[in-house]
Backbone as JSON Lines, residues from 0, in Angstrom:
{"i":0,"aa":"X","n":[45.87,-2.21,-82.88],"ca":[44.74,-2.86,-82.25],"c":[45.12,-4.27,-81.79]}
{"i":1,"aa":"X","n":[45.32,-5.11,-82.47],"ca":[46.33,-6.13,-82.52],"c":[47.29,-6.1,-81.22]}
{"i":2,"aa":"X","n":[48.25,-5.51,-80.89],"ca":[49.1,-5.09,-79.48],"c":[47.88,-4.92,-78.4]}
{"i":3,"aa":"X","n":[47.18,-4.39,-78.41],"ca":[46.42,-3.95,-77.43],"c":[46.01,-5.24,-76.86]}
{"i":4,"aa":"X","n":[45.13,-5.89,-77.49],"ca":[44.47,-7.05,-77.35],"c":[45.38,-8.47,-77.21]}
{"i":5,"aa":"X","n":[46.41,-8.3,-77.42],"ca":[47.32,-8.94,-76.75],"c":[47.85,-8.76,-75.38]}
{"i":6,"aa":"X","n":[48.02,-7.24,-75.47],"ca":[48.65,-6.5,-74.04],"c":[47.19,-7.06,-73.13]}
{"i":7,"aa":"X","n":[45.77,-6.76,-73.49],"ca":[45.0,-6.83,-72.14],"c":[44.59,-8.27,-71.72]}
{"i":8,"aa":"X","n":[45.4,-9.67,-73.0],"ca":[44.9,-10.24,-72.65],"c":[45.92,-11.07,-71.39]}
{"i":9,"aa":"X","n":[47.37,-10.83,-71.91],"ca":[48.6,-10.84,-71.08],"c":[48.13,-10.4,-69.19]}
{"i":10,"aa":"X","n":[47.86,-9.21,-69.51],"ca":[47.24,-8.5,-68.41],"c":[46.44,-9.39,-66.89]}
{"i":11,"aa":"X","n":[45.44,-10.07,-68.3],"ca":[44.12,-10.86,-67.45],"c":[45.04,-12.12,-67.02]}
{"i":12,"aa":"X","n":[45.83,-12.56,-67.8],"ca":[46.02,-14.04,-67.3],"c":[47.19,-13.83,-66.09]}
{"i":13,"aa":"X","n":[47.8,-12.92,-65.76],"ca":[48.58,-12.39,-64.44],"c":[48.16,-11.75,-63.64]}
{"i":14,"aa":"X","n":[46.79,-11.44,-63.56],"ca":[45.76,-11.0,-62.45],"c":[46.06,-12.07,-61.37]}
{"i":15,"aa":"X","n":[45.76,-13.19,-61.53],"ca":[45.59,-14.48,-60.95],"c":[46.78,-14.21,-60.17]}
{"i":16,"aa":"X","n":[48.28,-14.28,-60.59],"ca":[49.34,-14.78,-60.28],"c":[50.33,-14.12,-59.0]}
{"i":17,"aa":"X","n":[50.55,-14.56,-58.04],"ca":[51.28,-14.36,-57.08],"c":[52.34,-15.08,-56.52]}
{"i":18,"aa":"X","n":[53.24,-14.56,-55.32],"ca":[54.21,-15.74,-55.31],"c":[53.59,-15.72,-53.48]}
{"i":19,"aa":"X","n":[54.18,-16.84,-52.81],"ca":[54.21,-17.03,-51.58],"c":[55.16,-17.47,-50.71]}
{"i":20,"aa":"X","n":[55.67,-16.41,-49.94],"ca":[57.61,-17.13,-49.3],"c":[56.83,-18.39,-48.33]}
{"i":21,"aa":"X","n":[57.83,-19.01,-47.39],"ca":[57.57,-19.52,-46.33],"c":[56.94,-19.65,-45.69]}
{"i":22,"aa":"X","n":[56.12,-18.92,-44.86],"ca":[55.48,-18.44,-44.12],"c":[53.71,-18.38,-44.59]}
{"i":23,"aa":"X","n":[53.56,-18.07,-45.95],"ca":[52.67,-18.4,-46.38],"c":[52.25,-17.06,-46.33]}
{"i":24,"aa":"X","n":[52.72,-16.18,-46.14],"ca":[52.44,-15.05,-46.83],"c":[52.19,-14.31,-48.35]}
{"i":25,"aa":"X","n":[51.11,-13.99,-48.54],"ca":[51.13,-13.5,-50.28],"c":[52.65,-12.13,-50.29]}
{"i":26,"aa":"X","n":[53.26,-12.64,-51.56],"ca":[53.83,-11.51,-52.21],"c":[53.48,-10.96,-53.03]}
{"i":27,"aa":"X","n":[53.04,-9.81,-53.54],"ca":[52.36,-9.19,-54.55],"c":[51.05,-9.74,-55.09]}
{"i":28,"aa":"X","n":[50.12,-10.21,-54.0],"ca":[48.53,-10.17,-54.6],"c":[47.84,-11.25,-53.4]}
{"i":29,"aa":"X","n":[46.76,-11.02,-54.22],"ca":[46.01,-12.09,-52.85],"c":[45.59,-13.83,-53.28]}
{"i":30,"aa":"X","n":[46.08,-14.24,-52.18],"ca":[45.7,-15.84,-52.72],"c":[44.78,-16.64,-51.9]}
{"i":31,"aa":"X","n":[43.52,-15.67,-51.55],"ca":[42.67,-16.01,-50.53],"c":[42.94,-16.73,-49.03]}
{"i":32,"aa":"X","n":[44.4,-16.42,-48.69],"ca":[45.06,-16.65,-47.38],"c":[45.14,-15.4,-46.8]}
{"i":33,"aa":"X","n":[44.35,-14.96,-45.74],"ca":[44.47,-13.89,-45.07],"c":[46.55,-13.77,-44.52]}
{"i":34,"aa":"X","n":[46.82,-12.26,-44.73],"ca":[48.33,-12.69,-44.17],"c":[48.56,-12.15,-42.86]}
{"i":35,"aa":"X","n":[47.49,-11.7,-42.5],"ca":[47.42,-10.79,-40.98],"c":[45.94,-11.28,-40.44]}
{"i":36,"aa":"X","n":[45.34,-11.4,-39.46],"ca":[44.58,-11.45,-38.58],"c":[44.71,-10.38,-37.85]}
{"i":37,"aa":"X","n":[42.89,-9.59,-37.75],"ca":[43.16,-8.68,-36.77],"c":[42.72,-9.23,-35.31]}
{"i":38,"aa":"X","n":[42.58,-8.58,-34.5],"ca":[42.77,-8.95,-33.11],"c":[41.22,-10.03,-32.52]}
{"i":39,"aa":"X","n":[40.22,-9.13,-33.13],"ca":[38.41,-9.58,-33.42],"c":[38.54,-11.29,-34.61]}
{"i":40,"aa":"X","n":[39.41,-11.16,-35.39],"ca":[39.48,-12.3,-36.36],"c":[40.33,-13.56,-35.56]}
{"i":41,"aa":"X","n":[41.05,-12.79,-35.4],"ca":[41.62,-14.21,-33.88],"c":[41.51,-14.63,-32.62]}
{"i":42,"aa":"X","n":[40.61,-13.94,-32.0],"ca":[39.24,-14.6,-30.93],"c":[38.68,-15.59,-31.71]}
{"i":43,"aa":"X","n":[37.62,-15.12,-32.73],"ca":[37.05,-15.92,-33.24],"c":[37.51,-17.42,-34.05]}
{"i":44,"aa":"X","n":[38.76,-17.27,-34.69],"ca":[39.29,-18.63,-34.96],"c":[39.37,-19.56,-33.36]}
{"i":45,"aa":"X","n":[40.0,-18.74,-32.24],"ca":[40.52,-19.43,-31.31],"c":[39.0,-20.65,-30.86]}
{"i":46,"aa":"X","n":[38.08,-19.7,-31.0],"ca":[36.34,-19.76,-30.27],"c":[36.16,-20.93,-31.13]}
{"i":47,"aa":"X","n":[36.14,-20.84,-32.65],"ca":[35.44,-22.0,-33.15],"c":[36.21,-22.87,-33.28]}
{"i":48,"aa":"X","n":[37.62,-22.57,-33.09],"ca":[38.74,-24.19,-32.92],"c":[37.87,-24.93,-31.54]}
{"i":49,"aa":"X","n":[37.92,-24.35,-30.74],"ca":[37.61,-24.74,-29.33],"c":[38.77,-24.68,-28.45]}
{"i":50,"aa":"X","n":[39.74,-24.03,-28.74],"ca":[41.16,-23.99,-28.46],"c":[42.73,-24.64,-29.23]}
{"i":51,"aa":"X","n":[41.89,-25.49,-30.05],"ca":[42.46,-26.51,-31.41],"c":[43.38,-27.32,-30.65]}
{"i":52,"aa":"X","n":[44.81,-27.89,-31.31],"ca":[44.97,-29.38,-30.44],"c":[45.79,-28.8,-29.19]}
{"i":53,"aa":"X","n":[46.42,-27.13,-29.0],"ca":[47.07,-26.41,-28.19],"c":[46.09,-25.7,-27.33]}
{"i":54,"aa":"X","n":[45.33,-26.18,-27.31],"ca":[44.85,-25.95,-26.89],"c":[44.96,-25.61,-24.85]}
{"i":55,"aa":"X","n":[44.07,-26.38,-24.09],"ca":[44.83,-26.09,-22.4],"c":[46.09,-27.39,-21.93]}
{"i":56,"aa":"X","n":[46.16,-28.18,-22.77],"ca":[47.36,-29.21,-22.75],"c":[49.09,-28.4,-23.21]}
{"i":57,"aa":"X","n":[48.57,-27.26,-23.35],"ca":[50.11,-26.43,-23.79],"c":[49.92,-24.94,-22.82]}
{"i":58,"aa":"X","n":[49.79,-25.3,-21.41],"ca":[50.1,-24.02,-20.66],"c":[51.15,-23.05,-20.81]}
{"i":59,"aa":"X","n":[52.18,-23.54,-21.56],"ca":[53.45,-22.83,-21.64],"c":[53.45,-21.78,-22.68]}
{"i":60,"aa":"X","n":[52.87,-22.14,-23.74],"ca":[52.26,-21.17,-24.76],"c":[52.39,-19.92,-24.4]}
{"i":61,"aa":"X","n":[52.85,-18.92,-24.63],"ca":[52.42,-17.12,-24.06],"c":[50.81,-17.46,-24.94]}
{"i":62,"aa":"X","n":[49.84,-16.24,-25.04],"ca":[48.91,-15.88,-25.47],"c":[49.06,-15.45,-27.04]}
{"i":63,"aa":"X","n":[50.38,-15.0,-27.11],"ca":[50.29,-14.66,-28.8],"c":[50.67,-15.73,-29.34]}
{"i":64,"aa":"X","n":[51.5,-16.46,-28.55],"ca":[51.86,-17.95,-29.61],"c":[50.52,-19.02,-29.15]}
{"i":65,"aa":"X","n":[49.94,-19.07,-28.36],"ca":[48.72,-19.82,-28.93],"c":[47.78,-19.06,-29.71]}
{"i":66,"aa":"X","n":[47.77,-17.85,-29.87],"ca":[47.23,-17.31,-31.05],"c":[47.81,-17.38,-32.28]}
{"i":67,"aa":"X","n":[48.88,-17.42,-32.55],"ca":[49.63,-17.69,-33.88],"c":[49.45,-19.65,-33.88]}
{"i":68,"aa":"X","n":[49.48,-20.17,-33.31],"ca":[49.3,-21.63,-33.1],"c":[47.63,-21.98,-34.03]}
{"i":69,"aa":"X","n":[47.19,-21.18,-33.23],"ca":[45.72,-21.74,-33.62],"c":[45.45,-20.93,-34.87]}
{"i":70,"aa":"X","n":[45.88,-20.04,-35.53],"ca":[45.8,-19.44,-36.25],"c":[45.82,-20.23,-37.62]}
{"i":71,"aa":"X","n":[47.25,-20.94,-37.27],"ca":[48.54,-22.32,-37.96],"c":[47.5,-23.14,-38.58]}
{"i":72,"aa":"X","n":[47.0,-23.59,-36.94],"ca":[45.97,-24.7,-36.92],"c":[44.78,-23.99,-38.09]}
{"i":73,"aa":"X","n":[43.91,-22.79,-38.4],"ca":[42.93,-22.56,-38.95],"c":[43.46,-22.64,-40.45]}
{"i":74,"aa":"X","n":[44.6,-22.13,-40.84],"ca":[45.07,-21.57,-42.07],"c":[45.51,-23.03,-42.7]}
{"i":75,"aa":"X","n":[45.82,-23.68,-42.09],"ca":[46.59,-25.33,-42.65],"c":[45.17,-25.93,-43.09]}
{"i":76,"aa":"X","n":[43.9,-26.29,-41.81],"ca":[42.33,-26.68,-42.43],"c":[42.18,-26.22,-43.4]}
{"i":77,"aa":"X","n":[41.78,-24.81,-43.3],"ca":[40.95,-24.52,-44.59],"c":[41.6,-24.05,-45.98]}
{"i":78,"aa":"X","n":[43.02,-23.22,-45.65],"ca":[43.66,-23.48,-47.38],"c":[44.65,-24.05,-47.42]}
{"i":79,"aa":"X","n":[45.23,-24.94,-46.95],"ca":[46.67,-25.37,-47.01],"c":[46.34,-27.07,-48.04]}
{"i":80,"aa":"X","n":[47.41,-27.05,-49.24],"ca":[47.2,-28.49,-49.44],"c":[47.48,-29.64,-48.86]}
{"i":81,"aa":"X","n":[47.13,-30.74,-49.16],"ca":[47.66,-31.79,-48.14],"c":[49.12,-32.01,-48.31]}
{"i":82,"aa":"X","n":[49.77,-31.77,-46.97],"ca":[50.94,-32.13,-46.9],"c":[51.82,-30.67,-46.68]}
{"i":83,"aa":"X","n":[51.24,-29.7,-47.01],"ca":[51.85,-28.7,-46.84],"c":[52.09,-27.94,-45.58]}
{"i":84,"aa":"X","n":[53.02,-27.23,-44.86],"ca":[53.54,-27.09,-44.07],"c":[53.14,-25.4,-43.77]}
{"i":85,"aa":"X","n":[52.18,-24.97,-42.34],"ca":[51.74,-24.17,-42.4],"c":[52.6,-23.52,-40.95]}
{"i":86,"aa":"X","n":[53.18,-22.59,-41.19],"ca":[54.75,-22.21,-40.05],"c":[54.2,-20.78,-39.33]}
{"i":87,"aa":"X","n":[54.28,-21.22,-37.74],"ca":[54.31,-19.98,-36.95],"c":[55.72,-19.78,-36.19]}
{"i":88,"aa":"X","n":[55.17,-18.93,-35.59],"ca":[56.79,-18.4,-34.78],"c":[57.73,-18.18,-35.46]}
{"i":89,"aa":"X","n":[58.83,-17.99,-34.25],"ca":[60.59,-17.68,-34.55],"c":[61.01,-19.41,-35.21]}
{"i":90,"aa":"X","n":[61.51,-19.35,-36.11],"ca":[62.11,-20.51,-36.68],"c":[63.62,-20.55,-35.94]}
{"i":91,"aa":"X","n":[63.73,-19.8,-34.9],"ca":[64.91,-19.63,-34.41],"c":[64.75,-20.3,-32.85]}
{"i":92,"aa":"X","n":[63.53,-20.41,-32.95],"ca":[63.73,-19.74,-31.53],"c":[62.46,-21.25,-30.98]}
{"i":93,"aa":"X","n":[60.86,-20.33,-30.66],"ca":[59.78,-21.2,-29.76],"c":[58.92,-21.42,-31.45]}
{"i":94,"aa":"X","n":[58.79,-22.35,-32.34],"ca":[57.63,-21.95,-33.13],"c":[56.71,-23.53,-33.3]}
{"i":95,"aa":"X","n":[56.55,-23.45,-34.21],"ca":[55.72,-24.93,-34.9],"c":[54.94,-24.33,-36.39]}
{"i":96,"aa":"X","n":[54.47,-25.81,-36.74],"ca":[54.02,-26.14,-38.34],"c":[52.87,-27.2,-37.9]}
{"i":97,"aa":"X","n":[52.14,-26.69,-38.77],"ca":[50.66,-27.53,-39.12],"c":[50.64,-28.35,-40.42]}
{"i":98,"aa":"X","n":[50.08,-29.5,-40.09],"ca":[50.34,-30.11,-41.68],"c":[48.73,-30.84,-41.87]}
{"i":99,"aa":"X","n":[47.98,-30.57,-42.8],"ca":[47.0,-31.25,-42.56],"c":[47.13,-32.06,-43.51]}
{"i":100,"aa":"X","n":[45.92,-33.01,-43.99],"ca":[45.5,-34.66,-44.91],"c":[44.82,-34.18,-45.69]}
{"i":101,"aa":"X","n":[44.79,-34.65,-46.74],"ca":[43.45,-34.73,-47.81],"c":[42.07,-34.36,-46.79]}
{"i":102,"aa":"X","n":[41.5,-33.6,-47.47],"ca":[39.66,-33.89,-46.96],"c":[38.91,-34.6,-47.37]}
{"i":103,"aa":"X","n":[38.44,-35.15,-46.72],"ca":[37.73,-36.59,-46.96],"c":[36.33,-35.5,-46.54]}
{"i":104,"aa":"X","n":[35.18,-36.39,-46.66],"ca":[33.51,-36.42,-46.35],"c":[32.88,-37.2,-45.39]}
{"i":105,"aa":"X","n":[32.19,-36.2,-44.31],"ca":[31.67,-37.25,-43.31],"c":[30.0,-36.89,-43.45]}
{"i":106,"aa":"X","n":[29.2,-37.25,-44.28],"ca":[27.83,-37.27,-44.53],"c":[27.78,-36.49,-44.6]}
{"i":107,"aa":"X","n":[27.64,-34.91,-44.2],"ca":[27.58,-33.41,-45.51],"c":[28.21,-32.58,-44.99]}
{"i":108,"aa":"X","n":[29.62,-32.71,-44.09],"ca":[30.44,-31.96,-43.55],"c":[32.28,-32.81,-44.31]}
{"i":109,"aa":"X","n":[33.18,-31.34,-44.25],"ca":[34.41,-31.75,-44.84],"c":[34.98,-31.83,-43.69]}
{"i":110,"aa":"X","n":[36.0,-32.95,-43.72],"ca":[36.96,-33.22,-42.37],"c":[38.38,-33.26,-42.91]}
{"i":111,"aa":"X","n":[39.32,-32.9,-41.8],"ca":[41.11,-33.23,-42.31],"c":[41.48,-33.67,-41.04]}
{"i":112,"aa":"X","n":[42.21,-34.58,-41.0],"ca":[43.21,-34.89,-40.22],"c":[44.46,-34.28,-40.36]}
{"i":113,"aa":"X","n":[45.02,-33.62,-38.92],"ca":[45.96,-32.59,-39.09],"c":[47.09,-33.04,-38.11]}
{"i":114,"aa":"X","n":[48.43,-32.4,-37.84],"ca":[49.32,-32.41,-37.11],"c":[49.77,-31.55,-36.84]}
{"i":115,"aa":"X","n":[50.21,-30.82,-35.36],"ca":[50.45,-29.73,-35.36],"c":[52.12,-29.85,-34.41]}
{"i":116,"aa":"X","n":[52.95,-30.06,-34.82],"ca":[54.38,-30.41,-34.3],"c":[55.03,-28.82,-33.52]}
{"i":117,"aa":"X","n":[55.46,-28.89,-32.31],"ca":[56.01,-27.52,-31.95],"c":[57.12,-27.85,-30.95]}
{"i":118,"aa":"X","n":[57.8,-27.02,-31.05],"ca":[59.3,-26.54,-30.9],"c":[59.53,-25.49,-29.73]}
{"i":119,"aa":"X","n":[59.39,-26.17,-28.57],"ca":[59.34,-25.18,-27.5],"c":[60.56,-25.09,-26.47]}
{"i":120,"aa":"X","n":[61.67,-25.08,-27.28],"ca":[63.06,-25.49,-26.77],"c":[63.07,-26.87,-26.22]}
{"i":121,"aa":"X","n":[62.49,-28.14,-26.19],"ca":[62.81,-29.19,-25.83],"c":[62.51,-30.0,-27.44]}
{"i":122,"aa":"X","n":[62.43,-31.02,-26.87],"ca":[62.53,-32.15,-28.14],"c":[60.91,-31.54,-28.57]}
{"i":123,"aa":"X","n":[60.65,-31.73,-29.68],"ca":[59.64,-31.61,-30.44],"c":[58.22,-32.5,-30.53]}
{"i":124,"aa":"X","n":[57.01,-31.85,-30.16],"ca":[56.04,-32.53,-29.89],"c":[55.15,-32.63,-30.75]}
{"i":125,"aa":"X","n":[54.42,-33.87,-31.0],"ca":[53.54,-33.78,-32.2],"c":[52.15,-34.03,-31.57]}
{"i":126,"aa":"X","n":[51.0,-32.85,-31.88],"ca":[49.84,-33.12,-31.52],"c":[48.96,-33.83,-32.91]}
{"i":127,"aa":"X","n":[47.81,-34.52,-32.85],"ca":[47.7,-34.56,-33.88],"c":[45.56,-35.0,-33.45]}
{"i":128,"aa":"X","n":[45.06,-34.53,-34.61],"ca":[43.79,-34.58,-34.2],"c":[42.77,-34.58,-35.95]}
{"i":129,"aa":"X","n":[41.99,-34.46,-35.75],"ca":[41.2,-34.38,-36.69],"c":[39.53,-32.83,-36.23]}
{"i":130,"aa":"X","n":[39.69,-32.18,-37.24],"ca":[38.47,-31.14,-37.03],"c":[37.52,-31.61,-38.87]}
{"i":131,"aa":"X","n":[36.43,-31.27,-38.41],"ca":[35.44,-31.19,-39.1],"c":[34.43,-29.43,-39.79]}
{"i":132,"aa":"X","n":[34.79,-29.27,-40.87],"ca":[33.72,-28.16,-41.07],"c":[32.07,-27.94,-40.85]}
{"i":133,"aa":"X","n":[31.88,-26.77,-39.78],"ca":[30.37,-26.74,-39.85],"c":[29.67,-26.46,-40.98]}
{"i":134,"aa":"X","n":[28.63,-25.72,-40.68],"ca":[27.78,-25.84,-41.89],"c":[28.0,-23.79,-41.84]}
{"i":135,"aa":"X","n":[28.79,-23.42,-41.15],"ca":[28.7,-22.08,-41.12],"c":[30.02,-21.73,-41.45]}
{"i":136,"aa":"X","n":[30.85,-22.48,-41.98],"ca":[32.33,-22.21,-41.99],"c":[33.3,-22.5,-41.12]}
{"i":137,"aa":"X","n":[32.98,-22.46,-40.05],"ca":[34.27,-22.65,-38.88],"c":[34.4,-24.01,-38.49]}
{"i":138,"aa":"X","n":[35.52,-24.64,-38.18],"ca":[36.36,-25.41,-37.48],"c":[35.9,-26.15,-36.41]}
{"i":139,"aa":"X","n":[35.53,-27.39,-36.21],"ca":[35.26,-27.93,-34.76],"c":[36.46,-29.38,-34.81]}
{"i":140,"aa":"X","n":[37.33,-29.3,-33.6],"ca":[38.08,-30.02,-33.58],"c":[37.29,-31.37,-32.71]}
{"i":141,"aa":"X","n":[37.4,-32.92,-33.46],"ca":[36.72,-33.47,-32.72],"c":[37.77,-34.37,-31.39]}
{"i":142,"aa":"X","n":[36.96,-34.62,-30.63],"ca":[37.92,-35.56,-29.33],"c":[37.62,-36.81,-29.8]}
């Protein structure tokens, strides 16, 4: 009886536990970071970014890398810690990283100041902006 109740309690406290490579992908469990977006889930990030800081100032973008961009941009806001480095694309190749700030409080909405640095075969560009949470969940990047 004794083993058991050890075994289920072992059990419970590694429910929690996962690892996460690079990329920020879960390995073996979920860490409330979506690791795929379906096609309907990334309209809608793009919609309530408002296009985020890659917005129409990055024509060069194909369509899937400003979708993986803004994606960067959603996943760095809402779970990334401050300072942490939120990576799209070929690391080889066209990509970028999102880094957002502490969240601070702007009278009953959460805000971060973010950076979104990308790598489009020339020297490396840093956008950098600040978005605010609505009251419905999503993202409004302010000008």
């Amino acid at each position: 009886m004794r083993i058991a109740v050890i075994l289920t309690a072992a059990a419970l406290g590694l429910t929690g536990c996962t690892t996460v490579n690079q990329a920020g992908s879960a390995i073996g469990g979920y860490v409330g970071v979506p690791t795929k977006t379906s096609p309907a889930a990334g309209r809608a990030i793009i919609k309530a970014l408002g296009g985020g800081l890659v917005g129409s100032s990055q024509s060069d973008l194909t369509s899937q890398e400003r979708s993986q961009a803004l994606e960067a941009e959603y996943k760095a806001l809402e779970y990334a810690q401050a300072g942490q480095p939120t990576i799209w694309g070929d690391i080889r190749g066209r990509h970028g990283e999102v880094r957002a700030a502490t969240p601070y409080r702007v009278g009953s909405q959460d805000c971060r100041q973010y950076a979104h640095t990308l790598v489009l075969g020339g020297a490396p560009q840093i956008l950098r902006g600040t978005a605010c949470r609505n009251a419905d969940g999503s993202w409004t990047l302010l000008t």
